[in-house]
C-alpha positions in Angstrom: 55.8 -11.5 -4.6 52.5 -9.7 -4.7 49.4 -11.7 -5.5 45.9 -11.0 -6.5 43.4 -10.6 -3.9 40.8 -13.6 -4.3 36.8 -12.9 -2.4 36.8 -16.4 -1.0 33.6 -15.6 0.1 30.8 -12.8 -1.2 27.9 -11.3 0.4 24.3 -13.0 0.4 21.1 -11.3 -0.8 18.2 -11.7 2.0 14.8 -10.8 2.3 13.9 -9.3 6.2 11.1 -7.5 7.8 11.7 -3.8 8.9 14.2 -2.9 11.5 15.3 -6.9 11.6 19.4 -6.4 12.9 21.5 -8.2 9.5 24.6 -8.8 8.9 26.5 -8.6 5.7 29.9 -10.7 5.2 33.1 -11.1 3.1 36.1 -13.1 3.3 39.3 -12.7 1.1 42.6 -13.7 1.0 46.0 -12.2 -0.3 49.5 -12.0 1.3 49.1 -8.3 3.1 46.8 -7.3 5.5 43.5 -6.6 3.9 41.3 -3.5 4.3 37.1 -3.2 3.8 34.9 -0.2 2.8 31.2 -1.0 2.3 29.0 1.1 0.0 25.4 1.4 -1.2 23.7 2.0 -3.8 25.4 5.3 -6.1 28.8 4.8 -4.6 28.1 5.9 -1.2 30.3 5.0 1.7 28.8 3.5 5.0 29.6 4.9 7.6 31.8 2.9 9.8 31.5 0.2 6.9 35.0 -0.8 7.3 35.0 -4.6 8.9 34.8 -7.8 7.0 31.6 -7.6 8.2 29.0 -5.0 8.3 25.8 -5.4 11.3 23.0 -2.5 10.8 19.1 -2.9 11.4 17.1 -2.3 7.8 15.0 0.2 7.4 14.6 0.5 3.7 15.7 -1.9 0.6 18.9 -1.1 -0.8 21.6 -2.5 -2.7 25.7 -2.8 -0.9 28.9 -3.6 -2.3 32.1 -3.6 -0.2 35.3 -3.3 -1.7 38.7 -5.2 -0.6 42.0 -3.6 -0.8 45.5 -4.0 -0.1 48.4 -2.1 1.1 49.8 -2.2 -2.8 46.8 -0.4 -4.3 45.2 -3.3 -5.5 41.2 -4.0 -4.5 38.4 -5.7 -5.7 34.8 -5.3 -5.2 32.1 -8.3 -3.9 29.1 -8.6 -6.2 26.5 -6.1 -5.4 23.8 -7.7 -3.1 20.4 -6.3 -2.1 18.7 -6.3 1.4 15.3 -6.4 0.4 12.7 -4.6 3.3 9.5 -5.7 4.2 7.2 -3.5 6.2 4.5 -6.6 7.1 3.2 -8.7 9.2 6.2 -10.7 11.0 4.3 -11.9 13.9 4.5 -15.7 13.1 8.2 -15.4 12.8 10.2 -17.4 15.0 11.9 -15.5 17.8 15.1 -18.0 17.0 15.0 -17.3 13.1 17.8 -18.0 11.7 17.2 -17.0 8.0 15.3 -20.0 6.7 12.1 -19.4 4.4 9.2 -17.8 6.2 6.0 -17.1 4.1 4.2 -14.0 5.4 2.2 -13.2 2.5 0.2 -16.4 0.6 -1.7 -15.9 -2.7 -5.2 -14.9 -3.1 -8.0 -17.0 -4.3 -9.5 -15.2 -7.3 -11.9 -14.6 -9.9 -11.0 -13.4 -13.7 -12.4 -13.1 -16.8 -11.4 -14.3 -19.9 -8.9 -12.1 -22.1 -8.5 -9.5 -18.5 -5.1 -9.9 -16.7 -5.0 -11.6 -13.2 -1.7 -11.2 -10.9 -1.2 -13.5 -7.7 1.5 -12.3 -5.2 3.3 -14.0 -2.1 6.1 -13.1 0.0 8.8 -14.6 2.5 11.4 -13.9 4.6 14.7 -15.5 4.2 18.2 -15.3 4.3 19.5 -16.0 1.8 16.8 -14.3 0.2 14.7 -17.0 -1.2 14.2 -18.4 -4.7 10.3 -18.6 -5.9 8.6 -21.5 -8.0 5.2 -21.3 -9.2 2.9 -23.9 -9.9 -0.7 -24.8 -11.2 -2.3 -27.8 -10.0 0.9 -29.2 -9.0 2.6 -28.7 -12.3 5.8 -26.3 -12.5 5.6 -23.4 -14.7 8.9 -23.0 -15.7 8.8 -19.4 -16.6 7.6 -18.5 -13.2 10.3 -17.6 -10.9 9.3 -14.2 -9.1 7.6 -13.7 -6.0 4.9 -11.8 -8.5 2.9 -14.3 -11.2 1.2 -12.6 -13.6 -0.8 -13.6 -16.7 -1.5 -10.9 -18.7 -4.6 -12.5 -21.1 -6.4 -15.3 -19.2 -7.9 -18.5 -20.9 -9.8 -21.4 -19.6 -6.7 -23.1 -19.1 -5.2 -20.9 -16.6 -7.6 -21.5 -14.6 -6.7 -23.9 -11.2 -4.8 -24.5 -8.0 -1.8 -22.3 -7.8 0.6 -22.4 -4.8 4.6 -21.0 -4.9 7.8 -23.1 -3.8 9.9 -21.0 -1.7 13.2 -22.3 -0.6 17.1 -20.9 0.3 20.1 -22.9 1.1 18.5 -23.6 5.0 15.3 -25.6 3.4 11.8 -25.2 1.0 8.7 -24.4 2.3 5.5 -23.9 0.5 2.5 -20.9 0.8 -1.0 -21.7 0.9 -3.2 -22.4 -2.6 -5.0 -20.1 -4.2 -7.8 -21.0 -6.7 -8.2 -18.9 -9.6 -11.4 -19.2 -11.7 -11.5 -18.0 -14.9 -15.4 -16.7 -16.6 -16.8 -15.5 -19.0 -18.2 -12.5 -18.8 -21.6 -13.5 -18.5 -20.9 -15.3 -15.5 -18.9 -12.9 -13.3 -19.8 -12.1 -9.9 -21.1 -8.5 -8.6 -18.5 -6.3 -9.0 -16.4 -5.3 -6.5 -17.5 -2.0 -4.3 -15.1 0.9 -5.1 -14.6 4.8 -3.6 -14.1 7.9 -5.6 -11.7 9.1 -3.2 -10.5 8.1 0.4 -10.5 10.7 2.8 -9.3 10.6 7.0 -9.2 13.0 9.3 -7.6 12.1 12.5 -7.4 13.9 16.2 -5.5 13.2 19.2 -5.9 15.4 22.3 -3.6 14.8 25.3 -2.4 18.1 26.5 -5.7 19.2 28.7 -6.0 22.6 30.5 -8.2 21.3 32.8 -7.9 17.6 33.0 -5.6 14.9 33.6 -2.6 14.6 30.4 -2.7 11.5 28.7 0.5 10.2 26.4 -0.7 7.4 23.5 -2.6 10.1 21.1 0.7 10.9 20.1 1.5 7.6 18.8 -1.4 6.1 18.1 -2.9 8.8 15.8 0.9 8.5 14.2 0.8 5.0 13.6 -2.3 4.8 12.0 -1.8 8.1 9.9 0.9 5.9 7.9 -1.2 3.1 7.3 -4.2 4.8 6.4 -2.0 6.4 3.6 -0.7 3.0 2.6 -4.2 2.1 2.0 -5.1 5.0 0.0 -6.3 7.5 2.1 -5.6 11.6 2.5 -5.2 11.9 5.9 -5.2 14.8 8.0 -3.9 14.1 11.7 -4.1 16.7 14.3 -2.8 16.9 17.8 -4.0 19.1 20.5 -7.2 20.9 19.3 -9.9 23.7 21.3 -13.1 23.1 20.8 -13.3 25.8 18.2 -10.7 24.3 16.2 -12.2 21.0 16.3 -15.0 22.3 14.6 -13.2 23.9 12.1 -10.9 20.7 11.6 -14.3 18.7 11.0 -15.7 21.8 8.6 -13.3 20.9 6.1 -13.6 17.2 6.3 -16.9 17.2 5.7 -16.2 19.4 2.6 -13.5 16.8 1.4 -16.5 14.5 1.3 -18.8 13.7 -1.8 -21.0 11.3 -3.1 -19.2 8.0 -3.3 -16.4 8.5 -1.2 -15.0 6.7 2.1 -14.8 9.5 4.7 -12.9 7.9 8.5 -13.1 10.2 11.1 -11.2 8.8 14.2 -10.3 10.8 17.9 -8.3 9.8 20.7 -8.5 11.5 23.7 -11.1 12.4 26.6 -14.8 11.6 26.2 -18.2 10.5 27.5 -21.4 9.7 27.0 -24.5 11.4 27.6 -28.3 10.1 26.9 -26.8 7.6 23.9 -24.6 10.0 22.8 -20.6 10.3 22.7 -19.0 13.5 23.7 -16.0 13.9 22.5 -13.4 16.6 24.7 -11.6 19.5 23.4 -7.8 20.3 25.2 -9.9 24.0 26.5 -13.1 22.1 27.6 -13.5 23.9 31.3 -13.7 21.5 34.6 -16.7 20.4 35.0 -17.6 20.7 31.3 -21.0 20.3 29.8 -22.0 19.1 26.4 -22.0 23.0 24.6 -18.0 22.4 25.8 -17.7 19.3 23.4 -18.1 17.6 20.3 -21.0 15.4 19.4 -20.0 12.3 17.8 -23.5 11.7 16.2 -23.8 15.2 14.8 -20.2 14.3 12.9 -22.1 10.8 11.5 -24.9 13.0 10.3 -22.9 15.5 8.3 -21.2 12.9 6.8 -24.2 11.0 5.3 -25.8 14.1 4.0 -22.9 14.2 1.7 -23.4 10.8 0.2 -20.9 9.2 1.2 -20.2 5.5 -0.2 -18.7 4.4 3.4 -18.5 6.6 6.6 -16.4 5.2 9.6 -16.1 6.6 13.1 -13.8 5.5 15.2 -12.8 6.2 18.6 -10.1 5.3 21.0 -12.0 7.3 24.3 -13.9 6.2 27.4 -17.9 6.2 27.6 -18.4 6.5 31.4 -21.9 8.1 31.2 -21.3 11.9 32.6 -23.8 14.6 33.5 -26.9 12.4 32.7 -29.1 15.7 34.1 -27.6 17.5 31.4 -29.9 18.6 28.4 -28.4 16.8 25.3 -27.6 18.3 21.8 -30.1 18.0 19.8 -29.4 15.9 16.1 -31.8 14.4 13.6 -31.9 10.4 13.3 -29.9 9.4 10.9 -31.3 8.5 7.6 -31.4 4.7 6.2 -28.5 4.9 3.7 -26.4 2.8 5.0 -22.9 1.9 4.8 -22.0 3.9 8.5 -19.7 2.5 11.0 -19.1 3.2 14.6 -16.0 1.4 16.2 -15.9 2.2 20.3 -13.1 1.4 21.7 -15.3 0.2 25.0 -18.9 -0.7 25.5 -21.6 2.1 27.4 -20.8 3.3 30.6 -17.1 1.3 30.6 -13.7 3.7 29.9 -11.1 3.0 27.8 -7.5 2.4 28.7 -3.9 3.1 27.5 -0.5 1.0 28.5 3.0 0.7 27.8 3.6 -1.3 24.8 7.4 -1.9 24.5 8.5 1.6 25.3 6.2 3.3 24.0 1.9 4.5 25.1 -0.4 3.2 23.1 -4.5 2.6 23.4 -5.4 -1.1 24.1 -7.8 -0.5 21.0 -5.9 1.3 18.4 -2.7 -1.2 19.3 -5.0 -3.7 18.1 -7.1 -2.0 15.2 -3.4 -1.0 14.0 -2.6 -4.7 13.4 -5.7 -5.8 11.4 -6.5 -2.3 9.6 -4.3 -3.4 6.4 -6.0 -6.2 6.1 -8.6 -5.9 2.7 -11.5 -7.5 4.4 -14.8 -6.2 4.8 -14.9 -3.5 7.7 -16.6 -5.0 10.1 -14.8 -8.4 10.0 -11.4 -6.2 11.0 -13.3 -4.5 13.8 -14.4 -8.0 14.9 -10.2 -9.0 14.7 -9.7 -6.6 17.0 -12.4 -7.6 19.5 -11.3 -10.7 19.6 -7.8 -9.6 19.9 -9.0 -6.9 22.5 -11.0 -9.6 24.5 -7.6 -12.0 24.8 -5.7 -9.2 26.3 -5.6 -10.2 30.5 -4.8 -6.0 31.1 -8.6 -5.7 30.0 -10.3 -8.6 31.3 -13.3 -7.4 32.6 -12.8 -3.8 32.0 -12.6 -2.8 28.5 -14.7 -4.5 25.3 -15.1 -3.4 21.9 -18.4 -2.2 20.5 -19.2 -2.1 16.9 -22.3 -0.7 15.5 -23.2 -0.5 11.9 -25.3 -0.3 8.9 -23.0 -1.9 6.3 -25.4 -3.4 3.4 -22.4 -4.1 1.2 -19.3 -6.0 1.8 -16.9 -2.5 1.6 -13.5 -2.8 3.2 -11.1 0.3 3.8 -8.6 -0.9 1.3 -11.2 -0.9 -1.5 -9.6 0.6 -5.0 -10.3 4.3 -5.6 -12.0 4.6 -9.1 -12.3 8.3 -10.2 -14.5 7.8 -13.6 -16.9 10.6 -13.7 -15.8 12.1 -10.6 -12.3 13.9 -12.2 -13.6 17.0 -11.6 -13.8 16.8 -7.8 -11.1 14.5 -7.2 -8.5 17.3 -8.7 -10.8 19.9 -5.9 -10.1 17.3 -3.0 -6.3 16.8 -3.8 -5.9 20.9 -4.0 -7.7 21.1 -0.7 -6.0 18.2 1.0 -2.2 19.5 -0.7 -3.2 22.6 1.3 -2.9 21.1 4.4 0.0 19.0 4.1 1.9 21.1 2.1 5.8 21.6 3.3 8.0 24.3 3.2 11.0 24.0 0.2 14.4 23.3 1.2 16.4 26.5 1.7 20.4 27.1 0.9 21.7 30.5 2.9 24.9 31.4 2.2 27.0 33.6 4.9 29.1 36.4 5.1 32.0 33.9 6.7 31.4 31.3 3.6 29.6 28.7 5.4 25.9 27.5 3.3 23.5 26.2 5.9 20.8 24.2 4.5 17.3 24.4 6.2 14.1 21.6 5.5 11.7 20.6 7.0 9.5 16.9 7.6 5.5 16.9 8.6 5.2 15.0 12.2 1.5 15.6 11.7 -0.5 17.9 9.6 -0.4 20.6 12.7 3.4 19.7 13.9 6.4 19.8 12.3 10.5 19.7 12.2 12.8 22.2 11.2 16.4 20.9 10.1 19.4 22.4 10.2 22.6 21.2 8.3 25.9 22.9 7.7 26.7 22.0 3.7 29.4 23.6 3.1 32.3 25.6 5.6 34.1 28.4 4.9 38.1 29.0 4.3 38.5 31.1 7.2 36.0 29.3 10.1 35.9 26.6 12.6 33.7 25.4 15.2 30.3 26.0 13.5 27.1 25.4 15.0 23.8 26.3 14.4 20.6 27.5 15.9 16.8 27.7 14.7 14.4 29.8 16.0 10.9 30.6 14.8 8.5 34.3 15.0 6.5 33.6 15.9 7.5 31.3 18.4 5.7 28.1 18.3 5.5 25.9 21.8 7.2 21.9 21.9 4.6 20.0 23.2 6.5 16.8 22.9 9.4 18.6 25.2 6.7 18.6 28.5 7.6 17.0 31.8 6.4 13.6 31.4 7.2 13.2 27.8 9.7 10.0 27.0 12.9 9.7 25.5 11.8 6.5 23.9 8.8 8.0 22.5 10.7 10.8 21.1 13.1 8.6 19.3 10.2 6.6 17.9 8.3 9.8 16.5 11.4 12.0 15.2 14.1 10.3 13.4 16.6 11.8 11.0 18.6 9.7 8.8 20.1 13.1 7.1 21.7 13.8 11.1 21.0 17.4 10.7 23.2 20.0 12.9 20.0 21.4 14.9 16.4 20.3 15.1 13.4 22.8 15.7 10.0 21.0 16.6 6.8 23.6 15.7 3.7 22.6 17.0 0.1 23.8 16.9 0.8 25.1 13.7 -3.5 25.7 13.2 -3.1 28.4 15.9 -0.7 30.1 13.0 -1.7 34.0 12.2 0.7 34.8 9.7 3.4 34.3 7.7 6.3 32.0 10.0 9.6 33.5 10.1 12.6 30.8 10.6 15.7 32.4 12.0 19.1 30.8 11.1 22.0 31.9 13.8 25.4 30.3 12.5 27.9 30.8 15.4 31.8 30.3 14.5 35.1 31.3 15.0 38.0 32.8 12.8 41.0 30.7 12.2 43.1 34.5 12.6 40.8 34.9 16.2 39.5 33.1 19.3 36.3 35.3 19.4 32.9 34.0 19.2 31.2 35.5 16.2 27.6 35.1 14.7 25.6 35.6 11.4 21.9 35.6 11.0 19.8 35.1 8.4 16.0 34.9 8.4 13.3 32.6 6.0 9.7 33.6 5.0 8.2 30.5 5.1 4.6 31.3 4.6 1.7 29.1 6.1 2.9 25.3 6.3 0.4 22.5 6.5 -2.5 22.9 8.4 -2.1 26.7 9.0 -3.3 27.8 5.5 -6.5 25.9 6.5 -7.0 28.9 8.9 -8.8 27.2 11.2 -9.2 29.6 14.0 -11.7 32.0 11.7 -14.6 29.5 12.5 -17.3 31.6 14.3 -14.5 34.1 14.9 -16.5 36.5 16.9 -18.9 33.6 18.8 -15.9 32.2 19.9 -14.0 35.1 20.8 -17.3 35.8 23.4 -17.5 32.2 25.0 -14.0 32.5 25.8 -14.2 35.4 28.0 -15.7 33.1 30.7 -13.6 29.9 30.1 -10.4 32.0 29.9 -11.4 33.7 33.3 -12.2 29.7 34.9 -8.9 28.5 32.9 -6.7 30.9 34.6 -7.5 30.6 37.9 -6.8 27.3 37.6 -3.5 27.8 36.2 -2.7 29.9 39.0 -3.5 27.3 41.8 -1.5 24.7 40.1 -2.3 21.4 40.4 -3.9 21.0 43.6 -6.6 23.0 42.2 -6.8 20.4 39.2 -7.1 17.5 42.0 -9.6 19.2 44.6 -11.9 19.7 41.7 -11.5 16.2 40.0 -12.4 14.5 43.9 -15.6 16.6 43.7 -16.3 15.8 40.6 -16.9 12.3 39.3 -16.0 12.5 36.0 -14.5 9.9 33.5 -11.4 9.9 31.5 -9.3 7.5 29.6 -6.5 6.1 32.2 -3.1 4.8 32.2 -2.4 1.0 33.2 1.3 1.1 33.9 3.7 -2.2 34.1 4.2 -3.4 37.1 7.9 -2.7 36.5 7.3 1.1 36.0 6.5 3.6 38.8 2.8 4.2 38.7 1.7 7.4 38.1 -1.4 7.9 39.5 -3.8 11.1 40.5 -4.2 11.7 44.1 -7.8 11.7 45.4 -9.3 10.1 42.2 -13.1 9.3 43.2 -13.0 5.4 43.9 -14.0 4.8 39.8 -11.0 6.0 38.6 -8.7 3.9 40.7 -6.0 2.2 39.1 -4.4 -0.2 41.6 -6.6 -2.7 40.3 -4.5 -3.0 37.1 -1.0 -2.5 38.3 -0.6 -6.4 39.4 -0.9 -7.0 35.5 1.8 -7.7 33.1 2.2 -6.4 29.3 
């Protein structure tokens, strides 16, 4: 006798921070042997989704549903359940959680005026996903059962204490108060600074000609990319740039820039300092360089106040050894009282800067730090001082390394103030078609073959100057097996991330698909980009009816992707086309003596750079006949 299949047990909902490993569950019973298939959201199987349960690590929020079935074609389906994703702050999460209520965002205290809307948010972590209660001065509101409480038209009586009940099946816990006080008009505070527009430009140089390579402007420039965007900002991020294309990078920044809007300029990379000023060095800066070989920090400050800027932040992740003080400095006006400018150094004068490994992966001491507290919508300058503090605590740097801020703030701005276009519509639309220019991808492309197989080709922005081909086989033809495929680009663009030296674990940080494409081309240095790029598609099979190898090729116009419609290189074509006669000449012959050249000529010159503290676990990699200043032994007896 055949009987129904009963879900003795369904699936919890749960609320996790990103990339937390969660399990979903079912139990059923019936007389047969029961079989599972898990699915998300639009009926879509999970792979290898066929246990009672079903482990994974969350990236994203989405909703499952796994369906039971038996051998006699009967099945039933659990209630749908959703794994609810939060990318935020989890560091005061117990290392032994096991899924009990964790508040990582509390309520804000406030300020509203009478008839205006006021909204107060929390957040927690639980598993099951945890039930929300509201209250105002210790009273329940009974309609209030969201982690998001809202009042759309405020009177006096809204006004109070307001904290939020958050509990699961494992216990309650409760987040911090938040006062809201509710004016009249009359009586409201100034009002809140805003920007016009948010704009960032970000470089990270670690592939040097003539110097040593460094590895954590790759991620730390990536990192910080994404949460400048969550807070609003274009960003333009940049890897590997010649002086010349520095400049150019920085030309259209400044151009970006208007009256009333944040600009951020941040580097990581070489550097130095020279008379008070910071030198910032380009991947094609010749050994020794001289300031006419760099970028002047302060001259960058200046353009940016001379466009009116509401806030203007500089930030950089470089050493400040002073270099070459017989050298004549570049010459720069003071800069005017207009306050509202920011420098953040990632080390005090005459001191370098220093990069580790950071669970797997390179990062700068600094921007590991100034990456936790940047989200943060305080004023500026508190969430520099966060990361001194942070900076100061660190035992790799005791000693060594210490944060400098200087600034002219004369009003409490913060990088995650609200953009408010009013009046300035007109050249907000001529920022957003300048900054789409740069970041603008390639469409998807369907190629059909001669043998019946469709290929689909797109493409995901790394940075603004590097990107990823995909390859994916869609569709095979009636008469093939064994497909593969190959990308190639004309012209061809060099994989920087592929270098001797470069991690796995890095690379798997940086580039992830989740569409698991067939092949994967990496295009770099896309600003050095002429003309139009050509992506060849070779599809090699074989016929059912033969054993021969056969291939089909097909080629896409592309255009100028991201940061290559900039056109960077036609700065000073012809100025810079002259200076690099000589430097190509001195580049060269260092090339040609390899890198015994590169360390005869660092021991005779003393010359800072950022270094690498390595775990005392790792191997350390170190540069033979340093001068005494650059020695790292002194940090390798330090743990992570």
């Amino acid at each position: 006798m055949i009987t129904d299949i009963v879900i003795v047990r369904h699936p919890v909902s749960m609320c996790v921070p990103v990339n937390h490993q969660v399990t979903l569950r079912v139990q059923a019973e019936s007389t047969g042997n029961l079989h599972y298939q898990w699915f998300t959201e639009g009926k879509k199987e999970v792979c290898g989704g066929t246990q009672a349960e079903l482990t994974f690590r969350a990236k994203k929020t989405q909703l499952y549903v796994c369906r039971v079935n038996d051998p006699f074609c009967n099945y039933v389906f659990t209630e749908w359940v959703k794994v609810k994703v939060l990318d935020i702050d989890k560091s005061g999460l117990p290392a032994d959680w096991q899924g009990e209520p964790h508040v990582a965002v509390s309520p804000k205290s406030q300020t509203a005026r009478c008839g205006t809307k006021f909204t107060l948010y929390c957040a927690a972590f639980g598993i099951p996903a945890p039930q929300y209660q509201w209250y105002r001065n210790g009273m329940p509101l009974t309609d209030k059962k969201r982690d998001t409480l809202q009042i759309d038209c405020a009177t006096a009586e809204d006004g109070g204490s307001y904290l939020c009940s958050v509990s699961n099946v494992l216990e309650e816990t409760w987040t911090e108060p938040a006062d809201v006080d509710i004016v009249r008009r009359d009586q409201l505070p100034p009002s809140t600074p805003t920007a016009t527009d948010k704009v960032a430009l970000l470089i990270g140089n670690l592939n040097y000609f003539n110097h040593p390579p460094l590895m954590a402007p790759i991620m730390d420039v990536h990192e910080l990319a994404n949460l400048l965007q969550q807070l609003g900002f274009r960003v333009v991020s940049l890897l590997d740039l010649t002086r010349g294309e520095m400049l150019a990078a920085i030309d259209k920044f400044i151009q970006l820039l208007d009256k009333g809007v944040y600009g951020l300029f941040y580097y990581a990379g070489h550097g130095y300092e020279h008379a008070g000023k910071n030198y910032l060095v380009s991947i094609d800066a010749p050994q020794p360089y001289r300031t006419e070989n760099c970028v002047c920090v302060q001259k960058v400050m200046l353009r940016m106040q001379e466009r009116l800027t509401a806030l203007s932040v500089i930030l950089l992740d470089t050493c400040r050894k002073w270099y070459n003080q017989d050298c004549i400095p570049s010459a720069i006006m003071p800069l005017k009282p207009s306050g509202n400018t920011i420098y953040g150094y990632a080390t005090c004068e005459d001191a370098e800067a220093f990069e580790v490994q950071d669970g797997g992966k390179s990062t700068g001491i600094f921007t590991k730090y100034l990456n936790r507290h940047i989200l943060q919508p305080e004023k500026i300058t508190h969430v520099l001082e966060k990361v001194s503090e942070d900076l100061g605590r660190d035992p790799l740097v005791t000693g060594k390394q210490a944060v400098e801020i200087k600034h002219t703030l004369k009003e409490p701005r913060s990088l995650a103030d609200q953009v408010r276009s009013t009046g300035h519509t007109k050249e907000l639309h001529l920022r957003d078609y300048c900054w789409r220019q740069a970041n603008e991808l390639p469409r998807k492309k369907r190629l059909m073959f001669l043998c019946g197989v469709e290929v689909e080709v797109s493409f995901s922005a790394l940075f603004s100057n590097v990107m990823e081909a995909f390859a994916t086989i869609k569709t095979l033809g009636n008469q093939t097996q064994d497909c593969s495929v190959a990308l190639s680009s004309i012209p061809a663009m060099e994989d920087i991330f592929s270098r001797s030296g470069r991690s796995e674990e890095m690379d798997s940080l940086l580039f992830q698909s989740s569409d698991n494409p067939d092949c994967t081309l990496r295009l770099c240095s896309l600003q050095k980009l002429k003309e139009s790029m050509i992506i060849k598609v070779d599809l090699h099979y074989t016929r059912k009816d033969g054993k021969l190898r056969q291939t089909e090729s097909q080629k896409v116009d592309i255009g100028m992707p991201l940061v290559s419609s900039c056109k960077l290189y036609r700065r000073n074509q012809a100025a810079t086309d002259k200076r690099q006669e000589g430097i190509c000449a001195q580049s060269m012959d260092n090339i040609s003596n390899g890198k015994q050249r590169l360390h005869r000529t660092l021991a005779g010159q003393c010359r800072p750079f950022t270094r690498k503290a390595e775990c005392a676990a790792k191997v350390a990699v170190t540069w033979s006949n340093e001068p005494e200043e650059n020695d790292e032994s002194e940090l390798q007896h330090l743990n992570l």
